[in-house]
C-alpha atoms as one frame of an Amber mdcrd trajectory, in Angstrom:
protein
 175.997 141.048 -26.578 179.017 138.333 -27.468 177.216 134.869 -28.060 176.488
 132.346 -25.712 179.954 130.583 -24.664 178.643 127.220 -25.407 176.993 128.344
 -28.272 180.013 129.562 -29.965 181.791 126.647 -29.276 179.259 125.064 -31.193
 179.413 126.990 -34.374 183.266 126.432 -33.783 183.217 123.176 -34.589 180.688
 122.959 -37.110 182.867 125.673 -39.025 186.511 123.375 -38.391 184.163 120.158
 -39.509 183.745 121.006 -42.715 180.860 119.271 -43.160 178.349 120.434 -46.005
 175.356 122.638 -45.074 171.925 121.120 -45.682 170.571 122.971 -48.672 173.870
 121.769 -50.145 172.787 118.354 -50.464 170.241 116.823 -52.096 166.840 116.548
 -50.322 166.746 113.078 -48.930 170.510 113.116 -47.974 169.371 116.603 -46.074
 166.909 115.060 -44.461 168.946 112.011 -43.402 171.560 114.188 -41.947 169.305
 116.510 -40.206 167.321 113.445 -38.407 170.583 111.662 -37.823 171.923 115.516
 -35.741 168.778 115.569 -33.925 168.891 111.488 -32.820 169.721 112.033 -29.438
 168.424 109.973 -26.423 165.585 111.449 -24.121 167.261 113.514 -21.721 163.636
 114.846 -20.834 161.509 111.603 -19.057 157.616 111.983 -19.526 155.038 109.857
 -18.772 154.828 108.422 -21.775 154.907 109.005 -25.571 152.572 107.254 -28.297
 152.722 107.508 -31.972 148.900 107.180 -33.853 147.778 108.726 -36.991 144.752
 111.046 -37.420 142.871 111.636 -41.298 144.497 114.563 -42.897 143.133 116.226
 -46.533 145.475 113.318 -48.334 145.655 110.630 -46.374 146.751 109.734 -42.745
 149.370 112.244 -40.953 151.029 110.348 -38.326 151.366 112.025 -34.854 153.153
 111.406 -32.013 151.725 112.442 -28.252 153.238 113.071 -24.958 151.594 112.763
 -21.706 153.412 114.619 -18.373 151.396 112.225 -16.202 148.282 110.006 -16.601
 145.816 112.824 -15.472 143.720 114.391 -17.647 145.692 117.909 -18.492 145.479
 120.820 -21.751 146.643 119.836 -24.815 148.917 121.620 -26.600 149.728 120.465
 -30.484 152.844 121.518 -31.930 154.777 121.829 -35.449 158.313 121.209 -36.269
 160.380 123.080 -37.711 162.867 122.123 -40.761 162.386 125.201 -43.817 159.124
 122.596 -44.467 161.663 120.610 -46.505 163.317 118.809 -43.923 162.618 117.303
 -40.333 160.230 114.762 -38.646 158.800 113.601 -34.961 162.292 112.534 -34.266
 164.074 115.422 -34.772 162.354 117.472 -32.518 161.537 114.639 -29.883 163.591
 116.696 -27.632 161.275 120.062 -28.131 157.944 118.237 -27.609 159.568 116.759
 -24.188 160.620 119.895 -22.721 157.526 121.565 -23.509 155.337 118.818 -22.076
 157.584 118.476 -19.215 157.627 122.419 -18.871 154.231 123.345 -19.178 152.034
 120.068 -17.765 150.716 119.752 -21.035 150.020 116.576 -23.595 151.631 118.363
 -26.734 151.012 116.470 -29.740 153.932 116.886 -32.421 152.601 116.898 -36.391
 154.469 114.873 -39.260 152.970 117.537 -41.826 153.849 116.441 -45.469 156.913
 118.048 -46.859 158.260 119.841 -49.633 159.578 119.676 -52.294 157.168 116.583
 -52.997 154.043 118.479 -51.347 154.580 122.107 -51.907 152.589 124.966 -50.772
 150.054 124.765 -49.240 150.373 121.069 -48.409 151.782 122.006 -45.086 149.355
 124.262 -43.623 146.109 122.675 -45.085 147.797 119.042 -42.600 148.389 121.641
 -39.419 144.875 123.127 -40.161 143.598 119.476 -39.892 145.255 117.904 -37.572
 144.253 121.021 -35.124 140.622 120.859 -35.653 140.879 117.082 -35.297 142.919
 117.262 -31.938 140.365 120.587 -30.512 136.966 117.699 -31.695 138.904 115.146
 -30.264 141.374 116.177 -27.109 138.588 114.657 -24.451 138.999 111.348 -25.729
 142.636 111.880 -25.796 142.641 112.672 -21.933 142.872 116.039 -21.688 141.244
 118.585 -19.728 138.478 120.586 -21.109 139.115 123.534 -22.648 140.955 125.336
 -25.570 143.956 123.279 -26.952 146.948 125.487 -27.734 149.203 125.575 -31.059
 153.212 126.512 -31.593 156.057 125.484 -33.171 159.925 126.560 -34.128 160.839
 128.593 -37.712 158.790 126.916 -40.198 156.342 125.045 -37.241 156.108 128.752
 -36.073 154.761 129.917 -39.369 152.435 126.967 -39.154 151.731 127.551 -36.029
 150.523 131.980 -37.203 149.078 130.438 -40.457 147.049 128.062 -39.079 145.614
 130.827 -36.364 144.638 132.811 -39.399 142.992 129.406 -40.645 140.765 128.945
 -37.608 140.003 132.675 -37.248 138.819 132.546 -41.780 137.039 129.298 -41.144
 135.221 129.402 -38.195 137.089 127.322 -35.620 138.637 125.964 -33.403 139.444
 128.590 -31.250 142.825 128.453 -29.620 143.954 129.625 -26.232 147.258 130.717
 -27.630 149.904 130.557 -30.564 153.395 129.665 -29.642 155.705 131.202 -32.276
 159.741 130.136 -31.402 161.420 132.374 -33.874 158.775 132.161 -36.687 159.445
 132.465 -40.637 156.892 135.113 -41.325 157.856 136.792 -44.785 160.100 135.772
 -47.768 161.794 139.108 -49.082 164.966 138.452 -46.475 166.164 141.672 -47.254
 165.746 142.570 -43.294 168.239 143.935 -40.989 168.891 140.791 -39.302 169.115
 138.938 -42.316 172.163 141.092 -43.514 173.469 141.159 -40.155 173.182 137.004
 -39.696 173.193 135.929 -43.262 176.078 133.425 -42.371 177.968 131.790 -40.211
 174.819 131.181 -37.503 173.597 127.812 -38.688 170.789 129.002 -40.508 171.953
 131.245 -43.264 170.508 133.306 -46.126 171.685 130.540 -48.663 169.530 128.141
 -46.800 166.706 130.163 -46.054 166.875 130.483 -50.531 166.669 126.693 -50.731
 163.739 126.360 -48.004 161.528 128.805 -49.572 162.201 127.889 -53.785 161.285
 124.111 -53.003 158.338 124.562 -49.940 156.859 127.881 -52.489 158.152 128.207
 -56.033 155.651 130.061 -57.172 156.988 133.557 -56.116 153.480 135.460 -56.680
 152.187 132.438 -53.942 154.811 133.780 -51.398 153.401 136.829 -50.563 149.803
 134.787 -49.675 148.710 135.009 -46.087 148.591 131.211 -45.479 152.479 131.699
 -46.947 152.968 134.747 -45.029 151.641 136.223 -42.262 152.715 138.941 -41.660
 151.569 140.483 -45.268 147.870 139.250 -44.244 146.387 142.592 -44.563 144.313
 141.696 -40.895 145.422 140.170 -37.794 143.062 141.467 -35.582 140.749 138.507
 -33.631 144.150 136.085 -33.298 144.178 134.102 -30.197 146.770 135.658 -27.312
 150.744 135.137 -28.594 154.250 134.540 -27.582 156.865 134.886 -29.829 160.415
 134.187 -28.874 163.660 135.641 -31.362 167.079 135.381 -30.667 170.068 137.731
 -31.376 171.739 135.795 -33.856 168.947 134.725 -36.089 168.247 135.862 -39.371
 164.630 135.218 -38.690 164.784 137.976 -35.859 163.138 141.095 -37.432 160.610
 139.988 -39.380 159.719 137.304 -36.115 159.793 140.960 -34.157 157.467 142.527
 -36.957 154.987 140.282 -36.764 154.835 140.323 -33.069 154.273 143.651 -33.419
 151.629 143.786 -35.934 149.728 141.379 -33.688 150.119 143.936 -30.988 148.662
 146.843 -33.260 145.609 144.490 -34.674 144.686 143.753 -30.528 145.871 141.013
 -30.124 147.838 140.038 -26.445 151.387 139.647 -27.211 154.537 138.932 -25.513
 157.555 138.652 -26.998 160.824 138.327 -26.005 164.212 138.449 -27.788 167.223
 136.087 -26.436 170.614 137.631 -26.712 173.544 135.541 -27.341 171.422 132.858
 -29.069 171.303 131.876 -32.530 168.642 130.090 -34.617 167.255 126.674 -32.952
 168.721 127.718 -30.073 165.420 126.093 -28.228 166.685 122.572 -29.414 169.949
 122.418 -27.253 168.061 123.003 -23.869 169.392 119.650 -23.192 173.139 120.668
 -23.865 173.423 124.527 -23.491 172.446 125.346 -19.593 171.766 128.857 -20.565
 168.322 127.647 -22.574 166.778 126.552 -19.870 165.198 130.394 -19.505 163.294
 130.028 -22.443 162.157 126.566 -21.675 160.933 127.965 -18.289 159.477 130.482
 -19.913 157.730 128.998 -22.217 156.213 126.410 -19.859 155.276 129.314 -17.404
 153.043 131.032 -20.641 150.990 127.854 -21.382 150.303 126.877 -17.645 149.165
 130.470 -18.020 146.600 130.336 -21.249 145.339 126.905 -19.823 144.701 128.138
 -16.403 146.872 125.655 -14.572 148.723 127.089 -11.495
């Protein structure tokens, strides 16, 4: 189908701007331009929102955590997204909102170290952490008992598989499900979608290059499970999944793939592709009406893995 009015408008302007794309800058200017794009007021009111740091494997990772009300509810924690070169707890302030507000959850957003300065596997090893620190620790947080949930967008979405894989190799925690918003799941980019989307949709294949050579320049590391996974050669015992694509997104396929290579190891799966929609489309729930499905949807699958009504 045609892309999403609003959304085409978007890429519109962004094309007329002229404006340089981020891997076209150097890392701290890309990072400084990203957070500035992403600095938008709260148009998503919750309860309340605290930033703390928990003990990572190299030093404090500083968290930020968002209450729907002051009753004691699931806890969901959740990774950004950014290539794992760029993005912070402010840039996807806006994500972490709608999903609390959404689901009824606390969801507790990750400030993971970043590459190039903290390559592979600096990333997952901080998700791993923080996530068995948050299941030890989400009573005296306020939550509900129970499983604690994990997700995230692109790169927070391959944090969000790897660190399943983590739990599942190293005996806990146990999760009651994996949120994956169009995941990074491979690095060959030689899929159908990645031809078909390579530029022109805000994330492109030129960008996608500059992610992976400074999060893994090793390339023999890429094809690692805890880099990868959907070349792990086993997903079978993975807690229950829902992975979200869109149309436009060069991410699509191999998102797709690994949804259904969960599905063949046993694992519960739903997944759902978003016509219209390109890349990040999650993050403009607040300005592109048309969102607001996955957003819903989303919310409706976590109220479901926690058991609230």
């Amino acid at each position: 189908m045609p892309l999403e009015p609003v959304t085409a408008a978007i890429l519109a302007q962004i094309a007329e701007s002229g404006a340089p794309e981020y891997h076209q800058l150097p890392v701290n200017e890309s990072r400084a331009l990203y957070t500035e794009a992403q600095s938008v007021p709260p148009t998503v009111e919750v309860y309340s929102a605290e930033d703390f740091v928990v003990p990572g494997p190299a030093g404090d990772i500083a968290v930020r955590l968002y209450r729907p009300s002051d009753k004691p509810v699931p806890l969901h924690v959740h990774f950004h997204g950014g290539g794992w070169v760029i993005g912070n707890l402010v840039t996807h302030d806006a994500d972490c909102r709608e999903i609390c507000a959404a689901s009824g959850c606390m969801v507790l957003a990750v400030d993971y170290r970043l590459a190039p300065e903290h390559p592979f596997p600096a990333a997952p090893e901080d998700c791993y952490a923080v996530s068995c620190w948050a299941a030890a620790h989400s009573t005296e947080l306020g939550a509900s008992p129970g499983l604690i949930s994990i997700g995230g967008d692109s790169a927070g979405g391959n944090l969000a598989a790897v660190v399943a894989l983590m739990a599942r190799d190293r005996n806990g925690p146990e999760f009651a499900m994996q949120l994956l918003l169009y995941p990074i799941t491979e690095p060959s980019m030689t899929s159908v979608s990645f031809q078909e989307n390579a530029e022109g949709y805000l994330l492109t294949k030129a960008m996608m290059t500059w992610f992976w050579d400074h999060y893994c320049p090793e390339m023999e590391k890429r094809n690692e499970p805890l880099a990868s996974p959907l070349l792990a050669p086993d997903l079978s015992g993975l807690p229950p999944a829902l992975v979200i694509t869109a149309e436009f997104d060069p991410l699509r396929d191999e998102g797709e793939a690994y949804a259904k290579r969960l599905a063949e190891a046993g694992v519960d799966v739903e997944m759902r592709r978003f016509d219209g929609f390109i890349h990040a489309f999650f993050s403009l729930a607040g300005v592109i009406e048309a969102t607001r499905e996955a957003v819903d949807w989303v919310g409706s699958a976590l109220r479901k893995a926690h058991g609230l009504k």
